[in-house]
BADO-813524 format. One record per atom (N, C-alpha, C, O, CB): residue in one letter; atom name; x, y, z. Coordinates in steps of 0.001 Angstrom, whole numbers. Atoms other than C-alpha are relative to their C-alpha. Glycine has a CB too. Example, Ala and Ser with C-alpha at 12.3 -4.5 7.8 and 13.67 -1.06 7.14 Angstrom:
<sites>
SITE aa at      px      py      pz
SITE  a  N     890   -1190       0
SITE  a CA   12300   -4500    7800
SITE  a  C     900    1200       0
SITE  a  O    1936    1181     665
SITE  a CB    -992      27    1246
SITE  s  N    -820   -1190     -60
SITE  s CA   13670   -1060    7140
SITE  s  C    -770    1090     730
SITE  s  O    -261    2198     899
SITE  s CB     414     462   -1415
</sites>
This chain:
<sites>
SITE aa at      px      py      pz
SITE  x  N    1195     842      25
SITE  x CA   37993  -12026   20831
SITE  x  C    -909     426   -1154
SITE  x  O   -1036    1621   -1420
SITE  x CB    -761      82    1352
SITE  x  N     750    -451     838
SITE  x CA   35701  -12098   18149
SITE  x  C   -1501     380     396
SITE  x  O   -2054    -199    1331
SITE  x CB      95    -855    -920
SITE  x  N     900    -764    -193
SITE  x CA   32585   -9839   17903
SITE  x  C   -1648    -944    -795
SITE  x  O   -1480   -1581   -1834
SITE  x CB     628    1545    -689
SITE  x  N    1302     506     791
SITE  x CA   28822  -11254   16690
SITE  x  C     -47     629   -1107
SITE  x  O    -309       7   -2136
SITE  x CB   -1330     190     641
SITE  x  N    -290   -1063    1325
SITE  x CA   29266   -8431   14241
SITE  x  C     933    -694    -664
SITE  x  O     552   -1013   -1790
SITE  x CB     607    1589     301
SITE  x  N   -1195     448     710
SITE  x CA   32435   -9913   13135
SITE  x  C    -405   -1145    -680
SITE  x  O    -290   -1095   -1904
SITE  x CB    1193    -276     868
SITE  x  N     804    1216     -75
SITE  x CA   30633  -13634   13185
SITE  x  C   -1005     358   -1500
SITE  x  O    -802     -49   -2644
SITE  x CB    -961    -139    1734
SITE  x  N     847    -734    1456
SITE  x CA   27821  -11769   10668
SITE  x  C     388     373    -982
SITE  x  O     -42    -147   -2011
SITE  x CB    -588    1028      54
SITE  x  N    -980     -92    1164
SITE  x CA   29955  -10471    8473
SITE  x  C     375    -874    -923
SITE  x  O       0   -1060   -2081
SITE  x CB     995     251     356
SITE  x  N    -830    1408     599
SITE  x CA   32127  -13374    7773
SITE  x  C   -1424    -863    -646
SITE  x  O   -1541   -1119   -1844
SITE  x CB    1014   -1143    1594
SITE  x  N    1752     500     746
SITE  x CA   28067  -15061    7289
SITE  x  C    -323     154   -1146
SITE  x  O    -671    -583   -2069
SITE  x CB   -1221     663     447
SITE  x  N     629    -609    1452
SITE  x CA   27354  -12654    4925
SITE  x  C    1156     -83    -835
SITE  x  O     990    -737   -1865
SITE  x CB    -616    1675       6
SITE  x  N   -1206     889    1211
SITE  x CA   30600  -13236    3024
SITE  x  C    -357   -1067    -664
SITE  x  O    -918   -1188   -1753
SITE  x CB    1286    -646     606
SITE  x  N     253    1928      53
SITE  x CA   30279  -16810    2884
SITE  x  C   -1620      91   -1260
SITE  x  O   -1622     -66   -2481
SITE  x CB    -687   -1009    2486
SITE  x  N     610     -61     867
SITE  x CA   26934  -16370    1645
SITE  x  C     -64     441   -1520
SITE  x  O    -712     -25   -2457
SITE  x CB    -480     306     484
SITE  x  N     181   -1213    1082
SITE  x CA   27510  -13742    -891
SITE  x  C    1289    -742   -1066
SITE  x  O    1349    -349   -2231
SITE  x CB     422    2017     794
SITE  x  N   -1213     949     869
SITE  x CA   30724  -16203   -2467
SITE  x  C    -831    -925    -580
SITE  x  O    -981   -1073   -1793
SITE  x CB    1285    -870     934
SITE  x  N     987    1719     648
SITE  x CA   28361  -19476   -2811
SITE  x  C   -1157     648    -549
SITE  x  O   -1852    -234   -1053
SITE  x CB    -729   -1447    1461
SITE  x  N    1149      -2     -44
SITE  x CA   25452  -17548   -3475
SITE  x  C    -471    1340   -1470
SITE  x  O     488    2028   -1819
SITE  x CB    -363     274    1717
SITE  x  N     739   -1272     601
SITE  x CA   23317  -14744   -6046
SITE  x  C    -848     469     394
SITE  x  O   -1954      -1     126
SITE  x CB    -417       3    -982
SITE  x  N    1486    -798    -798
SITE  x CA   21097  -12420   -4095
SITE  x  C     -76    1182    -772
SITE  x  O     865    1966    -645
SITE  x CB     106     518    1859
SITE  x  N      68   -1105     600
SITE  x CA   19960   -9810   -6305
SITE  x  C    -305    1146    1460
SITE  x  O      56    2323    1429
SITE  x CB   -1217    -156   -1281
SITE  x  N     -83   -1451    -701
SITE  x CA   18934   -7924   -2788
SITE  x  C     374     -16    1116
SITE  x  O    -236     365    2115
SITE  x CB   -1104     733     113
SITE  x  N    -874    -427   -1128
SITE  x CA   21981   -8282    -683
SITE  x  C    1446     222    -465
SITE  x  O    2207    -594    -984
SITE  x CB     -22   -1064    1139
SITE  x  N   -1591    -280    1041
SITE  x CA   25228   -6464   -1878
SITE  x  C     542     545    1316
SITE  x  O     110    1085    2334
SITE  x CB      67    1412   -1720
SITE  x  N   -1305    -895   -1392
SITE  x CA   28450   -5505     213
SITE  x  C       8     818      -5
SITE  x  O    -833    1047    -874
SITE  x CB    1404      57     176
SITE  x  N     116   -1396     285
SITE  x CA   28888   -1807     463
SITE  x  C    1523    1181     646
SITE  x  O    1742    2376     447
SITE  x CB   -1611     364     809
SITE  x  N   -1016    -490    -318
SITE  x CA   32283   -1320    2316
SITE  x  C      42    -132    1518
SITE  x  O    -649    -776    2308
SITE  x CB      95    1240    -549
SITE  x  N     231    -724   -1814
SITE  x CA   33082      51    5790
SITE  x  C    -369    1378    -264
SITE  x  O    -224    2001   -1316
SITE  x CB    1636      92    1204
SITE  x  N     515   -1288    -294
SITE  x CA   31620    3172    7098
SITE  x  C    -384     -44    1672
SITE  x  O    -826    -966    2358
SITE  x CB   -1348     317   -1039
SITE  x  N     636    -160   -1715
SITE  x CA   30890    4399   10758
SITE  x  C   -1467    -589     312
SITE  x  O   -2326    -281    -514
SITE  x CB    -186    1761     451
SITE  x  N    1229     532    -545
SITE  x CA   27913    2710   12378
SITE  x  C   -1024    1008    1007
SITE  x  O    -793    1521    2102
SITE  x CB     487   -1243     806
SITE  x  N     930   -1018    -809
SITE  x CA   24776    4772   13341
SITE  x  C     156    -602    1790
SITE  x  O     270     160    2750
SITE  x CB   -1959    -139    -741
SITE  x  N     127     209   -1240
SITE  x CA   24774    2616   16443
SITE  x  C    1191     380    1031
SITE  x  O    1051     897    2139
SITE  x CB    -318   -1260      31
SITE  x  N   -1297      47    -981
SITE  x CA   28707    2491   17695
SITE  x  C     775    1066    -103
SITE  x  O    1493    1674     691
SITE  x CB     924   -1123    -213
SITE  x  N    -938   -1311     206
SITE  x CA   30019    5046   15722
SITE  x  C    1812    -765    -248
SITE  x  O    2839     -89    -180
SITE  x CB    -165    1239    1821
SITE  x  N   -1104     959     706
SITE  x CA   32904    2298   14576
SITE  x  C      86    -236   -1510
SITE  x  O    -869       0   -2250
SITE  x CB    -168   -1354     519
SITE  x  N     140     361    1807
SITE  x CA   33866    1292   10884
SITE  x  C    -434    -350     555
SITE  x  O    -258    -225    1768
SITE  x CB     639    -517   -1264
SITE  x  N     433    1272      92
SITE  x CA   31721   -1332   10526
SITE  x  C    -615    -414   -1489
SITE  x  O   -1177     459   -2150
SITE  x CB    -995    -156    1103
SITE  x  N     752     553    1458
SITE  x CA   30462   -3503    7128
SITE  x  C   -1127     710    -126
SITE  x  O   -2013     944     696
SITE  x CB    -461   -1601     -86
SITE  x  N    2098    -513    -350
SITE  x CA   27388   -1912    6051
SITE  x  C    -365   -1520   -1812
SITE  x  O     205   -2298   -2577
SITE  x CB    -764    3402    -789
SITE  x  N     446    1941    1301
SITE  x CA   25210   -4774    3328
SITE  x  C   -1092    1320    -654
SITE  x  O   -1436    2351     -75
SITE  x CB   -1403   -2474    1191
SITE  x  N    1762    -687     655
SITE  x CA   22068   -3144     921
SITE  x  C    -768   -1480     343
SITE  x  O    -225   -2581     248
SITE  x CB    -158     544   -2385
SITE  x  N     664    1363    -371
SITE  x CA   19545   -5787    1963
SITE  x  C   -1202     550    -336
SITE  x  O   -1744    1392     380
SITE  x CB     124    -683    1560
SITE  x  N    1545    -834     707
SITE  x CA   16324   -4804    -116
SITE  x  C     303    1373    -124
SITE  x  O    1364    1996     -86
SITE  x CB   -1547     -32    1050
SITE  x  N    -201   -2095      49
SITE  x CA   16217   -1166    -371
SITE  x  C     815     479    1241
SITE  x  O    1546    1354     776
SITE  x CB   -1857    1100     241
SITE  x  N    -337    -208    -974
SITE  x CA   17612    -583    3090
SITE  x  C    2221    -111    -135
SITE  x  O    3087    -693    -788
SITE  x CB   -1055   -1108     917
SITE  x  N   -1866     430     227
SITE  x CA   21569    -156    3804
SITE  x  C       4     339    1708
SITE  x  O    -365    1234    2469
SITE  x CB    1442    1431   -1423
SITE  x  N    -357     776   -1446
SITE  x CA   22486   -1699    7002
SITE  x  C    1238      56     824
SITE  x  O    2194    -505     288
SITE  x CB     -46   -1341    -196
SITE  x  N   -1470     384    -945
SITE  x CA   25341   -1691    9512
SITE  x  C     534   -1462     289
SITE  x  O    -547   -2041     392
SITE  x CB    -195     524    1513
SITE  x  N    -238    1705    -494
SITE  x CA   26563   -5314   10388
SITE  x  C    -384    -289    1313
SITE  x  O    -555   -1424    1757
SITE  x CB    1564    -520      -9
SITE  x  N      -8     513   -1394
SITE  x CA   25993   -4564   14002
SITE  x  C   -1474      12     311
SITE  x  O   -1959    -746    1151
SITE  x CB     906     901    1064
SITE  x  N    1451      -9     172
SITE  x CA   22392   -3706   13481
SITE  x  C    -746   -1090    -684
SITE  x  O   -1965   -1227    -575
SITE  x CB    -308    1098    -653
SITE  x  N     489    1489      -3
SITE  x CA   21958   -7086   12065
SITE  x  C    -335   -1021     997
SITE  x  O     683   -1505    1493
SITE  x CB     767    -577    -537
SITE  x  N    -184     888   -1438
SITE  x CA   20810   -9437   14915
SITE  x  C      26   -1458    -451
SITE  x  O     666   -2372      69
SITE  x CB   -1364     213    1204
SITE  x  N     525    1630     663
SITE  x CA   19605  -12576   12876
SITE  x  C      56    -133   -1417
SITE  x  O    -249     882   -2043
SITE  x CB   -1623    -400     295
SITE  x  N     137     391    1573
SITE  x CA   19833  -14088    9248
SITE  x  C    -903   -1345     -97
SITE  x  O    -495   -2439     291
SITE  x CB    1621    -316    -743
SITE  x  N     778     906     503
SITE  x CA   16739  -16092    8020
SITE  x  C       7    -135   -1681
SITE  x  O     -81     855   -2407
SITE  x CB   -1293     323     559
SITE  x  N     313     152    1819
SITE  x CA   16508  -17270    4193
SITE  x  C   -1368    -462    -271
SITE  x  O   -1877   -1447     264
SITE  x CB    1026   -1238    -850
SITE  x  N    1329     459     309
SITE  x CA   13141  -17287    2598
SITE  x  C      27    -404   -1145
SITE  x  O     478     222   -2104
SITE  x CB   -1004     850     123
SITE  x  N     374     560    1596
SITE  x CA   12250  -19483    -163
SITE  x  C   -1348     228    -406
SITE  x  O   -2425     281     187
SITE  x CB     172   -1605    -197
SITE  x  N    1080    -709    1153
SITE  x CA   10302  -18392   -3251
SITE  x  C    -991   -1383     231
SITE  x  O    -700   -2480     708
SITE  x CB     757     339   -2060
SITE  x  N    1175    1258     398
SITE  x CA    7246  -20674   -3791
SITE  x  C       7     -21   -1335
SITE  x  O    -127    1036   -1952
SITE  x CB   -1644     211     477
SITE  x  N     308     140    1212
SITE  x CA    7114  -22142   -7047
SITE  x  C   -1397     -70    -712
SITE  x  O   -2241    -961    -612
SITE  x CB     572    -901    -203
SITE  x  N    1822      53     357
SITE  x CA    3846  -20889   -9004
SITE  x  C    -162    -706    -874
SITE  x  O   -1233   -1280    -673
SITE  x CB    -828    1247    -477
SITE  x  N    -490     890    1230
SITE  x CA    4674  -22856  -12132
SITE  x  C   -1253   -1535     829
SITE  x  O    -476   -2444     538
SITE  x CB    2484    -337     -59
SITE  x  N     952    1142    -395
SITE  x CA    2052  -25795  -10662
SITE  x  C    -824    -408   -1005
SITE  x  O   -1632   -1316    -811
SITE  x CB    -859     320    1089
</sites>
């Protein structure tokens, strides 16, 4: 069965193919502070993340100051 973690992942794939985020990069597998499993970890701003410690993905758009 697939995992929400797993679900996120594949998300952040997807995104990271169609997309340029200067501040979200892949980073591999590595054990998870929470499970203690590989799991994906992402850099997401300064921060480096587990996949399972992700709960939600919102996208914020820039405001254009150019007016």
């Amino acid at each position: 069965m697939t995992t929400t973690s797993e679900l996120m992942h594949w998300r952040l794939q997807a995104l990271l193919r169609e997309n340029s985020f200067p501040d979200l990069e892949y980073l591999g597998e590595r054990p998870s502070y929470k499970t203690g499993n590989e799991v994906p970890w992402y850099r997401i701003g300064g921060a480096e993340v587990p996949v399972d410690a992700i709960t939600e993905l919102d996208a914020m758009e820039e405001e254009d100051d150019a007016l």
